[in-house]
C-alpha positions in Angstrom: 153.2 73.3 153.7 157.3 72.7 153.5 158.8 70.4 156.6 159.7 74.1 158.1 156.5 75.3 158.6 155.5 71.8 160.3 158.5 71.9 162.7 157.5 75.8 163.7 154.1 74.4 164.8 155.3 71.5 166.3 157.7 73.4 168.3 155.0 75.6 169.3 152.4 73.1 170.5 154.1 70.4 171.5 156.6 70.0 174.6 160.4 70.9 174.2 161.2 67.8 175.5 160.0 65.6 172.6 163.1 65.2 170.6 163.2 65.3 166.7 166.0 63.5 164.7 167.7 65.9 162.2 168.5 68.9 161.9 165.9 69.1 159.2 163.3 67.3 160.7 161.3 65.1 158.3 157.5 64.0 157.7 157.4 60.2 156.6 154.2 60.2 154.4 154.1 56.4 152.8 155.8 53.0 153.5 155.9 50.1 151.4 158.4 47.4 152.9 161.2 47.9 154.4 161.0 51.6 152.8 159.5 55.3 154.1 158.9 58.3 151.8 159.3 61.4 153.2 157.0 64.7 152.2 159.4 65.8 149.9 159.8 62.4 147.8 162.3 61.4 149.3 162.9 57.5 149.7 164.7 56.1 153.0 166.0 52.3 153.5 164.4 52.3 157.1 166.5 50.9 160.0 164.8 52.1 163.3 161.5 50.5 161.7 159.2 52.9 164.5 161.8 52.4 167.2 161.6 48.5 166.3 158.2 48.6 166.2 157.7 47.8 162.6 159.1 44.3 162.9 157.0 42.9 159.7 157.4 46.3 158.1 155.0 48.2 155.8 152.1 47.7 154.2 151.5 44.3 154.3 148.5 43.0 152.8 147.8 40.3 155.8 147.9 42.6 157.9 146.1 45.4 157.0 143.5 43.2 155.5 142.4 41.8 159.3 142.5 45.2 160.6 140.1 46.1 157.2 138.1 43.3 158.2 137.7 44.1 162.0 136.9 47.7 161.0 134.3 46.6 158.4 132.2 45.1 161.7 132.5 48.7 162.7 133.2 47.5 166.1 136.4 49.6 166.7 136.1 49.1 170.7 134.3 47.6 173.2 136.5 47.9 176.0 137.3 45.0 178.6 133.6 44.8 180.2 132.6 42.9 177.2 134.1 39.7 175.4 136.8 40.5 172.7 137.0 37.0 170.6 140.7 38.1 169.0 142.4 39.3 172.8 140.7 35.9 173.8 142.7 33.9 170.8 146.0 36.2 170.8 146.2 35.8 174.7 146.0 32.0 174.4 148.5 32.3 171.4 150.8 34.5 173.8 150.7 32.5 177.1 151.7 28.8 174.9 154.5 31.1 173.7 155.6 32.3 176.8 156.8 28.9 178.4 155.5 30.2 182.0 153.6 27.7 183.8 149.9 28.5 183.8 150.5 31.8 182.2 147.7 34.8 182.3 147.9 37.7 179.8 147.0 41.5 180.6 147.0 43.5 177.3 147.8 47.3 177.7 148.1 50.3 174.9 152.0 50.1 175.6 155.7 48.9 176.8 155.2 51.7 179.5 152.0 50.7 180.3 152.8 46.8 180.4 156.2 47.5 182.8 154.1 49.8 185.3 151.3 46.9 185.7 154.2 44.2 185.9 155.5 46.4 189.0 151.8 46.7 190.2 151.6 43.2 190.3 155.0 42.0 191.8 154.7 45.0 194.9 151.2 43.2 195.2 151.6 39.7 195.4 154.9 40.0 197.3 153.4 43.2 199.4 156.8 45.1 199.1 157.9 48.3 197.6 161.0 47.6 197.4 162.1 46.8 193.4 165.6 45.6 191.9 166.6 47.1 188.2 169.6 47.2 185.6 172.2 50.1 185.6 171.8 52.1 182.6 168.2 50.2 182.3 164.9 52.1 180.4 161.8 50.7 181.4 158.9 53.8 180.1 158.2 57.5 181.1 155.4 56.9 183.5 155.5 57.4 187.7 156.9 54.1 188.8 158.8 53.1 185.4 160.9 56.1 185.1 161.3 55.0 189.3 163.0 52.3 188.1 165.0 53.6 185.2 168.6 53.7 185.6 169.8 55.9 183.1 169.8 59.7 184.4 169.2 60.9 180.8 165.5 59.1 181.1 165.0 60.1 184.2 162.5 63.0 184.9 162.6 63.0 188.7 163.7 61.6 191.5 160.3 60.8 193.1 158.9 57.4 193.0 156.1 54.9 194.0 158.7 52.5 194.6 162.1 51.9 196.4 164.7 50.9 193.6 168.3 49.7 194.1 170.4 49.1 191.2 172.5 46.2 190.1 175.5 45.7 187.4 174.9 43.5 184.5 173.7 46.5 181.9 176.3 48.8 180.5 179.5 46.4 180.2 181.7 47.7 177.3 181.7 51.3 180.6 180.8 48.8 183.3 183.4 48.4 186.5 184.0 44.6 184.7 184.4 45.3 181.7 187.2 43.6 181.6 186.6 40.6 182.9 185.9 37.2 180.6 182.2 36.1 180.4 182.3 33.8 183.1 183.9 35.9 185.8 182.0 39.1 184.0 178.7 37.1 185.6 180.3 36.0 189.0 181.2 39.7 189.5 177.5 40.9 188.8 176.3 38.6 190.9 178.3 39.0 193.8 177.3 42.8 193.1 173.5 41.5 193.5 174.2 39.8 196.6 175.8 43.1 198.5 172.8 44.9 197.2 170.3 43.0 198.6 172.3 43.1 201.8 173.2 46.2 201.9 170.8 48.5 200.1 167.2 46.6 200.4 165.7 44.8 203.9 165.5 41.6 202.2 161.9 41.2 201.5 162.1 42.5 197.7 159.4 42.3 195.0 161.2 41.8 191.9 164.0 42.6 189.5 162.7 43.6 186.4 165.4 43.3 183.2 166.2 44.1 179.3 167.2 41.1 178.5 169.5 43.7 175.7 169.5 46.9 177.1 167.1 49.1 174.2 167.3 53.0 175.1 170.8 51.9 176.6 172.6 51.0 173.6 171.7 47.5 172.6 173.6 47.0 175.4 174.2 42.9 175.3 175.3 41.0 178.4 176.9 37.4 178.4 174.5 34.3 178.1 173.7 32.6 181.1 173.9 36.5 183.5 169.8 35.8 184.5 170.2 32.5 185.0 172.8 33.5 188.0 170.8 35.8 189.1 167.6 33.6 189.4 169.5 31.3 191.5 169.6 34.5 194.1 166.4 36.0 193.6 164.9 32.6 194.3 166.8 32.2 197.5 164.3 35.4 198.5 160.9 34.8 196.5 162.0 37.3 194.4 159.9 37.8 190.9 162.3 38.3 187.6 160.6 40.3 185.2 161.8 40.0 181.8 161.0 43.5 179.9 160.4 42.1 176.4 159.5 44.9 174.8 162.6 45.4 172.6 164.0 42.1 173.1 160.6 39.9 172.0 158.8 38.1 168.7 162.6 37.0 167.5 164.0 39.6 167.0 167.4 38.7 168.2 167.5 35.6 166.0 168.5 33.1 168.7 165.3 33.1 170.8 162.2 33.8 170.2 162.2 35.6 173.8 165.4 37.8 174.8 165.3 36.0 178.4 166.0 32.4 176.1 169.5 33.0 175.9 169.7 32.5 179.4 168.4 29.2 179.7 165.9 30.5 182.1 161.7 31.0 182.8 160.8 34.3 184.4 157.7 34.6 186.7 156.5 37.4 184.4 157.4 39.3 180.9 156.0 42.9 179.3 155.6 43.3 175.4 154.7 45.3 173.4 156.4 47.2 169.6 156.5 44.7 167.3 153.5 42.7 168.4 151.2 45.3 166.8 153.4 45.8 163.7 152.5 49.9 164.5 149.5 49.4 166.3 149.0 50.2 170.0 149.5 46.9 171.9 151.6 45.8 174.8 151.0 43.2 177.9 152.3 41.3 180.5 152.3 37.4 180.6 152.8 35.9 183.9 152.1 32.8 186.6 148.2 33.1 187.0 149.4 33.4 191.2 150.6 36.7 190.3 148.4 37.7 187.8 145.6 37.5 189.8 147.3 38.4 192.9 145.2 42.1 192.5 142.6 42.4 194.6 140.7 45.6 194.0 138.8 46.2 190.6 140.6 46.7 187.8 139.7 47.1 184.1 141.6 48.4 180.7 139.6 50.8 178.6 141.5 50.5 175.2 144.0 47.6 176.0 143.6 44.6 173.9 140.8 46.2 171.7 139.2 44.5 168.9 141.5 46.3 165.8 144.7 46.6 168.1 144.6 42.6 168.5 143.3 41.6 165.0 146.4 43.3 164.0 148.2 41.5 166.3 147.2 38.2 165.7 147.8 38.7 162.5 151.4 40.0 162.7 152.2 36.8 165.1 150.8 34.8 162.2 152.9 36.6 159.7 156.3 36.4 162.2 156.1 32.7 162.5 154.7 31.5 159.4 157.7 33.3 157.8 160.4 32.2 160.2 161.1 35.9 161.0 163.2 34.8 163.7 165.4 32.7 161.0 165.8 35.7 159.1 167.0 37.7 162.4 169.6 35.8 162.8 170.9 35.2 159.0 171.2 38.9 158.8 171.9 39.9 162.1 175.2 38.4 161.8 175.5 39.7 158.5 175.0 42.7 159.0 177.8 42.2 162.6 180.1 41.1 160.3 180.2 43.9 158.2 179.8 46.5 160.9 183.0 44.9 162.7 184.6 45.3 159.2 184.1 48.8 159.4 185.0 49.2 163.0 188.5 48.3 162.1 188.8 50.7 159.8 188.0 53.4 161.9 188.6 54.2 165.1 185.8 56.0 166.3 183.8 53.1 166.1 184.3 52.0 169.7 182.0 48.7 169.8 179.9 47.3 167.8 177.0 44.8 169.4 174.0 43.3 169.4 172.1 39.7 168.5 169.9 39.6 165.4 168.8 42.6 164.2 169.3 44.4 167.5 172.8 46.3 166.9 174.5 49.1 168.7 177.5 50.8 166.9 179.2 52.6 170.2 181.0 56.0 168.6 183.7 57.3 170.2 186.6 60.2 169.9 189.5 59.0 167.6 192.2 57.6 169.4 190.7 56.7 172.5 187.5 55.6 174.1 185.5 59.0 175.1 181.8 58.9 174.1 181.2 61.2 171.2 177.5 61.4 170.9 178.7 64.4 168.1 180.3 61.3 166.0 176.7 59.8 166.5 174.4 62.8 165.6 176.9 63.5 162.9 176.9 60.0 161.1 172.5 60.2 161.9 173.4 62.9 159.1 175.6 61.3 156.6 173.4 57.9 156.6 169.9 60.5 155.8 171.5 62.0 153.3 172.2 58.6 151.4 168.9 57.3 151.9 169.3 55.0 155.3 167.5 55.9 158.6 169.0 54.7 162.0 168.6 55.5 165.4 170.5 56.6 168.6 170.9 56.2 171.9 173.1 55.0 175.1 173.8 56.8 178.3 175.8 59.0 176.5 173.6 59.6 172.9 176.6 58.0 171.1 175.2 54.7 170.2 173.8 54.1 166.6 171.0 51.9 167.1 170.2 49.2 163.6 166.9 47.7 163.9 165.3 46.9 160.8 162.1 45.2 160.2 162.5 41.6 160.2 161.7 41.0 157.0 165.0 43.1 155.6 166.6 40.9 152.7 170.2 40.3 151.9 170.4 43.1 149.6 169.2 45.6 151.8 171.7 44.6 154.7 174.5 45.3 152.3 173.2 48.0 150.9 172.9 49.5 154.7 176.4 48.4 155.2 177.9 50.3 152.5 176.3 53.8 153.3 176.9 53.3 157.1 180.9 52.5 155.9 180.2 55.4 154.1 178.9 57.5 156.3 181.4 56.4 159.1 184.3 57.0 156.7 183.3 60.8 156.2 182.8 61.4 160.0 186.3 60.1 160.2 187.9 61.8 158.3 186.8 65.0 160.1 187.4 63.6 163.7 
């Protein structure tokens, strides 16, 4: 059956609204490394890695072998009514990694999942409805986290379980600051959070829940030290910080083996999920056991933190730190920066170029100004396929290439992404 035939049926079960890269959709078939073969043989350098989800990348042999091993039991699920030994070991693993105080886990199947039970718990244990979030922020597609999602491109409708107001400190290469320095950049946003909670909010707030780097944004980074501010103020009203890790965690920007770390700051609770599984369906919340257990009614998860999803897991935490992943992050994150900048001053329609680690954003924009051009974007998605190298997009305005390689990605592969995105960049140019 040819990739045609696959997209007809697709289209024609599956919602509209579940976008395909390409204009010739492809099937990814095998993996080995930091590599995908599509059904027609063709071989791709992979830098979107599942929508960073593939942070060890594929096949690898200690990984697959404990999910072999915990499907050789032939215990695929039990569910949470009974004791699961590896959610037992990988929650003690994540709460000693977390740096909260007396820290509780809650595994979930997801990043979507994990957000809407960190809201759950922050409107219950500070019995308020009334939630803080980022400008330009992505948070999931369920009720309350598209709620809270402030990019309109994300968000489905305008009905909510929750009351957000939004803050600045997201978007700043578009933001109303942009061009202030770093240090007056964060006074500005948190003046900004101040007037909100005055003005927009009666005070008595659950939580502001944060990307440490903007993901679904555009990699959007701001400066270092912007949460710590902001704790200062959210403190001042009991007000939770949630630190949505689900991009941002297991290393992946190099510095910090959390995304909150470059802030120099402990939130009360952070979601995961993506990388922790290595393609498996995991995610969580770690928090202070006050909130954790703030729930009062019954509450269970039926597949969250099952036996295979957290044998994988442990073993792709085993894998992340024995191997210095993190290390690696931020070798060839800046690498891979450096080169990108190169290329941005050759051509003008790359706008900006950002990120920490291996969590870049190339912002594309119409030559000889600043306008987004998410055609630029969608047009250099092209030119990189059709040399072998798979990235991904995003932003508010669908003009942001997204790099997010696995984490084991060598020195080779980071220039050989470089030259086919300078490539790829150059040809778009030339046409602009």
């Amino acid at each position: 059956m040819s990739d045609a035939e696959l997209v007809a049926r697709h289209r024609a079960v599956l919602p509209r609204w579940m976008a395909l890269y390409y204009r010739e959709p492809i099937e990814i078939v095998r993996a080995s490394g930091r590599h995908v073969t599509d059904a027609d043989g063709n071989t791709y350098l992979d830098f979107f890695a599942g929508i960073l989800t593939n942070a060890v990348g594929y096949d690898v042999a200690e990984i697959s072998d404990a999910v072999r091993a915990q499907l050789d039991t032939g215990v695929l699920h039990t569910s949470t009514l009974y004791l699961i030994r590896s959610q037992v070991e990988l929650a003690e693993r994540i709460a000693a990694l977390s740096g909260i105080d007396d820290a509780k886990v809650f595994f979930t199947n997801s990043g979507t999942e994990a957000n809407e039970t960190a809201l759950m718990l922050a409107t219950q244990y500070r019995r308020s409805n009334q939630v803080l979030a980022i400008r330009n922020s992505y948070h999931g597609r369920a009720f309350a986290t598209v709620g809270i999602t402030g990019n309109r491109g994300w968000s489905a409708s305008s009905l909510s379980p929750v009351k957000v107001s939004y803050v600045h400190g997201g978007y700043r290469y578009r933001d109303a600051f942009s061009r202030l320095s770093d240090a007056d950049y964060v006074r500005a946003c948190t003046d900004d959070l101040r007037d909100v909670l005055q003005t927009t909010t009666s005070g008595d707030v659950a939580a502001l829940i944060a990307e440490p780097i903007q993901g679904v944004g555009g990699f959007n980074v701001p400066p270092d030290g912007l949460f710590a501010s902001f704790k200062e103020v959210l403190d001042e009203y009991g007000i939770l910080l949630i630190s949505d890790e689900v991009q941002t965690g297991w290393g992946r920007t190099g510095e910090h083996f959390w995304g909150i770390g470059a802030h120099g700051v402990t939130p009360d609770a952070m979601t995961f999920a993506k990388g922790l599984g290595n393609g498996l369906a995991i995610g969580g919340v770690v928090a202070r056991a006050e909130v954790m257990d703030s729930i009062t009614a019954n509450s269970i998860s039926t597949f969250g933190g099952n036996p295979v999803a957290t044998a994988g897991a442990k073993a792709t935490l085993d894998y992340l730190l024995d191997h210095d992943l993190q290390g690696n992050a931020a070798k060839l994150g800046s690498r891979l920066l450096g080169g990108l900048a190169e290329i941005g001053e050759r051509n003008d329609i790359v706008g900006d170029v950002r990120g920490k680690g291996l969590m870049i954003g190339v912002e594309l924009v119409e030559s000889g100004g600043d306008r987004p051009s998410p055609d630029h974007a969608a047009a250099v998605l092209e030119e990189t396929r059709a040399r072998g190298l798979l990235v991904g997009k995003g932003g508010l305005y669908n003009n942001v290439l997204r790099l997010a390689p696995p984490m084991t990605l060598t020195e080779q592969e980071a220039d050989e992404a470089l030259a086919i995105l300078g490539e790829s960049i150059a040809v778009v140019q030339e046409g602009a």
